[in-house]
N, C-alpha and C positions, 0 to 999 in steps of 0.2 A: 245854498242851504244854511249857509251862519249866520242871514237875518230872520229864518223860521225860527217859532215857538217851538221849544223842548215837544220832543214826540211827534211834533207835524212832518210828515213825509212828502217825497216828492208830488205824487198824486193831488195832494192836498187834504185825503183822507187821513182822521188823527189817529196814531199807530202808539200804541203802549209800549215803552223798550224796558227793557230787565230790568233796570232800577227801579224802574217807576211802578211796577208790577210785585218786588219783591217789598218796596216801600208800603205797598196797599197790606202785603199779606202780613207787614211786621203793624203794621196801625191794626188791622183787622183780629190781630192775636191779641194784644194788648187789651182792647176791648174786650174783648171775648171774657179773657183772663179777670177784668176789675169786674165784669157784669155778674160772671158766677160766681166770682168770691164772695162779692156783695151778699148777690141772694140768698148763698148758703149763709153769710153772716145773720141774713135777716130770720131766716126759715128755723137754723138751728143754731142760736143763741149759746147753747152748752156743745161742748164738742165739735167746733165748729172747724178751729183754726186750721188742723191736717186734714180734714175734708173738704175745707171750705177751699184751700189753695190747691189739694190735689185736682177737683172740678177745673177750675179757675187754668190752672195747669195743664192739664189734660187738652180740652175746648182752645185756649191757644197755639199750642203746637197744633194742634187739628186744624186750625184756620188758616195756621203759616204754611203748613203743606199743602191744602186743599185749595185757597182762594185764587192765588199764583197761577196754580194750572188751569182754573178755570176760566179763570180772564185771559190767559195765553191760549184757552181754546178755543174761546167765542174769537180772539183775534184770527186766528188762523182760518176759521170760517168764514169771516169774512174776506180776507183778501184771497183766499181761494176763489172765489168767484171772478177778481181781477188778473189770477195767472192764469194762463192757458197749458199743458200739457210739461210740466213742471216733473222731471223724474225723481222719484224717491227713492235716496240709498239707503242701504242695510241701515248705514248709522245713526240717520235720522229717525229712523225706524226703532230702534236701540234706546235713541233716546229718550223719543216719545211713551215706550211701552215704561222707560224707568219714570218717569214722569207721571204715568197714570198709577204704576203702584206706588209712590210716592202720593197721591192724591187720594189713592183707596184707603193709606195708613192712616193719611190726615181725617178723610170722614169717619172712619172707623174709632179715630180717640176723639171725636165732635162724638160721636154717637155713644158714646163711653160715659163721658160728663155727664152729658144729660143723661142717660141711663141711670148713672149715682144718684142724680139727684131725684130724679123718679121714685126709684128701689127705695131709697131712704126716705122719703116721704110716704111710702105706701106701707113698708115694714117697719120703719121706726126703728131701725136698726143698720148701724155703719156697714157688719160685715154683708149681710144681706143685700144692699144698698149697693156695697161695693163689688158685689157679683150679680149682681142684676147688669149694670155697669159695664162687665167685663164680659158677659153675656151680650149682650149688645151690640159693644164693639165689635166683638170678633166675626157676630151675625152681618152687622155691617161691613167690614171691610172682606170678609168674602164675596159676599154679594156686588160691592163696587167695584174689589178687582175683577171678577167676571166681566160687568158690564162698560167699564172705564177703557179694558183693552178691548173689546167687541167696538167701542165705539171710535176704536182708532184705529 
């Protein structure tokens, strides 16, 4: 296996390992982070900077927690197909349900940001903006922790 390409697994099928997954979800925050700072830069000129990084802020931690698990879930579906009758212990069990609220918290501050920035383009006001926001999130990350552990 030490003349295989990084990630290539025995099978042959390409398999994502925790670096390379955590690497996606620190690129994927990042982004996240410059794209709504930006916009709030562009959108609201005055008043920007503590709103504009909190968005920006928010929307990457949401992507670092959220993306991770979900490319580690689409992986696990898929090679579920290739194991046959594979027992699942408590722990892995444990680990997974922390995992999905871990993913519920991250969609929940993704639904935050843009929340803000919504709220604050339709009211024209921070505080407003910034409980529209918070309103959001909290609607979202109930809603996904429900269905995140349903679907595990």
């Amino acid at each position: 296996m030490s003349g295989e390409p990084v990630g290539v697994g025995d099978s042959g099928a390409e398999e994502l390992s925790e670096n390379v997954v955590r690497l996606i979800g620190v690129a994927s925050s990042v982004g996240n982070f410059l794209a709504l700072t930006a916009v709030s830069y562009f959108l609201f000129e005055s008043n920007w900077l503590v709103f504009g990084l909190t968005v920006g802020l928010l929307s990457g931690v949401g992507s670092f927690f959220l993306l991770p698990w979900l490319l580690q879930q689409q992986q696990e579906a898929e090679s579920e197909s290739d194991e046959v009758g594979e027992a699942v212990t408590a722990a892995h069990r444990e680990e997974e349900s922390s995992g999905a609220r871990t993913a519920a918290f991250g969609a929940g501050l993704e639904a935050a940001a843009i929340g803000m920035l919504a709220g604050r383009l339709a009211f024209e006001d921070v505080l407003l903006g910034g409980g529209a926001g918070v309103a959001a999130g909290l609607a979202v990350f109930l809603l996904a922790s429900v269905l995140f552990e349903y679907a595990n």
